[in-house]
N, C-alpha and C positions, 0 to 999 in steps of 0.2 A: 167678479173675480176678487177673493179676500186677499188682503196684504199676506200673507205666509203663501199664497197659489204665486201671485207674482213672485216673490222671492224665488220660491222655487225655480220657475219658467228661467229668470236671471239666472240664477246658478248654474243650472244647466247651460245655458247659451255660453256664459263664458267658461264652464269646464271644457264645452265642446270645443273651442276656439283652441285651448290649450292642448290638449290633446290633439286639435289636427297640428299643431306648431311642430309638436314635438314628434307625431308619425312621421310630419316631411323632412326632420331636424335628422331621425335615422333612413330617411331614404335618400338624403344627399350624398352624390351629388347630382342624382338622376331626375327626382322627383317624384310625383307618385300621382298616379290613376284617381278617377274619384271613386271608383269601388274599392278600391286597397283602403284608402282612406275610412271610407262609411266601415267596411268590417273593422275598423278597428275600434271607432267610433261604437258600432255595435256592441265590443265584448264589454263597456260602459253601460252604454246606456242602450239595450236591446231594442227598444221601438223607433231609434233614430232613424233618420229617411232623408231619401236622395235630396228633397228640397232643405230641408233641415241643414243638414249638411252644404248646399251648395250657398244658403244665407250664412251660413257659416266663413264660409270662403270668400266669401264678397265684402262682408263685411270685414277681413283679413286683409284682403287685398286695397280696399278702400283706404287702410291703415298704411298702406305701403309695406307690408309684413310678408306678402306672399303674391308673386306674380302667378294669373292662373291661363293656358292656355284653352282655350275652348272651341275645339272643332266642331265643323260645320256639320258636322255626325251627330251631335249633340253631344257627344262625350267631354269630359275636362281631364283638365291637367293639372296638377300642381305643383310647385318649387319655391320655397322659401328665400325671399330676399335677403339682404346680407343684414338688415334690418329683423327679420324675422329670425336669422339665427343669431344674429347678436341678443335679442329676447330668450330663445331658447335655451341659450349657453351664459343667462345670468350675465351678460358684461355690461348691459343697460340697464336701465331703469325700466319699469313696465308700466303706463298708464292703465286707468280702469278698465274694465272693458272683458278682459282676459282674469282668468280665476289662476294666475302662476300661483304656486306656492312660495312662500318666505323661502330662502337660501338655506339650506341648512347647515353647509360647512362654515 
């Protein structure tokens, strides 16, 4: 793998992390499905996938960012911690990891 494939692969990962931050940040205070999720994820990045996604989430959650519920159906659940919308909503600081954008106001 050349250093610009990795890069890429990284950038991705943490676009996608942001992006799910910010799908669950407008679907509070409910939370959201993981296929609500992946289509939206999709209109990014089109080849994205349920495991793609669900490492996405995990690694979210590891973070204390996003508690995720996962029935015994196989299906998940998502809802962002008060930690994940304080990320979303700019009032923290962000560690690496996640692709946020600078502030712009």
């Amino acid at each position: 793998m050349s250093v610009s494939e990795f890069d890429m692969q990284k950038a991705r990962r943490e676009g996608l992390r942001w992006l799910i931050l910010l799908t669950l940040n407008n679907a509070r205070p409910l939370g959201a499905a993981e296929h609500l999720v992946l289509t939206v994820a999709q209109s990014e990045y089109p080849d994205a996938t349920q495991l793609e996604l669900r490492r996405a989430l995990d690694y979210l959650s590891d973070r204390g960012l996003v508690d995720i519920d996962k029935a015994p159906t196989g299906r998940w659940r998502a809802d962002l911690t008060r930690y994940g919308t304080d990320i979303a909503e700019y009032t923290i600081d962000c560690e690496p990891g996640i692709a946020r954008p600078s502030k712009y106001w």
